[in-house]
C-alpha positions in Angstrom: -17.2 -21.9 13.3 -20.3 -22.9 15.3 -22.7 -21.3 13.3 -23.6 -19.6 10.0 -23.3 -16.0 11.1 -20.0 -16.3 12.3 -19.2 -18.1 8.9 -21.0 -14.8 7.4 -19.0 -12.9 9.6 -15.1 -14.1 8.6 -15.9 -14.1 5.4 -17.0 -10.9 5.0 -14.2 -9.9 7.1 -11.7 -11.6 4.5 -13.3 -10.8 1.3 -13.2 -6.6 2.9 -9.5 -6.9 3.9 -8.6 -8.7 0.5 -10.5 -6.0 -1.3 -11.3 -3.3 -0.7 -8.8 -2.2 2.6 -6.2 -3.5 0.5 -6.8 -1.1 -2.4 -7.1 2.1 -0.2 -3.8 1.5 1.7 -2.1 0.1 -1.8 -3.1 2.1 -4.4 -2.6 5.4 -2.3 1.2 4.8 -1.7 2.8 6.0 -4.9 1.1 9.9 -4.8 2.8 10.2 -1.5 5.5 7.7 -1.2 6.4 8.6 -4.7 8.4 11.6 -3.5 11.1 10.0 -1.1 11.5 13.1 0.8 7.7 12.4 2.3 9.1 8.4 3.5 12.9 7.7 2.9 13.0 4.1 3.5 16.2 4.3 5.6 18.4 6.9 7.2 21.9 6.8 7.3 22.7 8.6 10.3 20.7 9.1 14.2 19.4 12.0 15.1 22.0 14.1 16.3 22.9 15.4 19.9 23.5 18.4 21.2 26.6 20.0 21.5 28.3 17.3 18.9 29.4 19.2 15.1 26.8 17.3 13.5 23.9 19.1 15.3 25.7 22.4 14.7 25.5 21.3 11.1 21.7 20.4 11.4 21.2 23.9 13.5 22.8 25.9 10.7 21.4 24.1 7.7 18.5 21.7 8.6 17.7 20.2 4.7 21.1 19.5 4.1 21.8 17.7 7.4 18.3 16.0 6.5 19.0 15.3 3.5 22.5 14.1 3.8 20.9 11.2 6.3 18.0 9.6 3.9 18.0 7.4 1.4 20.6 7.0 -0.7 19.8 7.5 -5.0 20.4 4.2 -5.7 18.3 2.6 -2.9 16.0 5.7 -3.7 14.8 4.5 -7.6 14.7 1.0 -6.5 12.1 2.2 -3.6 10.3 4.1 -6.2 10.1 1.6 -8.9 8.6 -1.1 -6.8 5.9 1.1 -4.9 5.1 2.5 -8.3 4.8 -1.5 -9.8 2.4 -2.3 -6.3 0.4 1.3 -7.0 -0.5 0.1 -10.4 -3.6 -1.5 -11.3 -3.0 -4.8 -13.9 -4.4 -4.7 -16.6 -6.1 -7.9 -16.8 -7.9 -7.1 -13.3 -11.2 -8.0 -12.6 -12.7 -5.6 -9.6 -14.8 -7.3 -6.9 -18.3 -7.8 -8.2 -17.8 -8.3 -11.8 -17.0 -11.7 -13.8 -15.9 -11.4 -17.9 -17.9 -14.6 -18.8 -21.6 -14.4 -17.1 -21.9 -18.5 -17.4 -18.9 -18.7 -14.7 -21.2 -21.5 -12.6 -23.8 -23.6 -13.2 -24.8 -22.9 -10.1 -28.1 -20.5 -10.7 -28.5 -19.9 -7.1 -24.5 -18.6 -7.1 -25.0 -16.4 -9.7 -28.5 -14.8 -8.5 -26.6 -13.9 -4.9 -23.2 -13.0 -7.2 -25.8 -10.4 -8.9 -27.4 -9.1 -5.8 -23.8 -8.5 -4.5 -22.4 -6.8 -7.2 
């Protein structure tokens, strides 16, 4: 760092993807991850190529073939139990700009600028 903006600068840059980027890619997974038909996690089988049974099969009956090739159950619930854990809130959390004990410094100049952020 050679000066004070650019100090400003990565810190803000930090304290935005730590925050508040963070919670709208996490916390938006689970209403649309949460059905593994939206994102399977794997697939079991490539794309198929013409001519070959399997893209007769895929031709004749497209959500079976599809379906046949994503996750497996198994691998499916384990999927969905830990984007559901990572989509929760806890509940002990304390959101950006907000302390539970107002004496958290000493510090009175800390605590005016921790006000005028919040």
């Amino acid at each position: 760092m050679n000066s004070i903006n650019e100090l400003v600068e990565s810190c803000s840059i930090i304290i935005w993807l730590a925050s508040a980027f963070h919670a709208a890619v996490n916390f938006g997974q689970y209403p649309y991850g949460g059905l593994i038909l939206n994102r399977p996690t794997m697939t079991r089988r490539l794309i198929p190529e013409k001519g070959t049974k399997e893209y007769e099969e895929m031709e004749k009956d497209d959500q079976r073939a599809y379906l046949r090739t994503i996750t497996p159950k198994t691998e499916a619930l384990i999927d969905l139990t830990v984007i559901e854990i990572l989509s929760r809130h806890a509940s002990d959390e304390v959101y950006l700009g907000k302390r539970e004990n107002d004496e958290w410094t000493a510090d009175e100049k800390a605590r005016v600028a921790f006000k005028r952020f919040a």
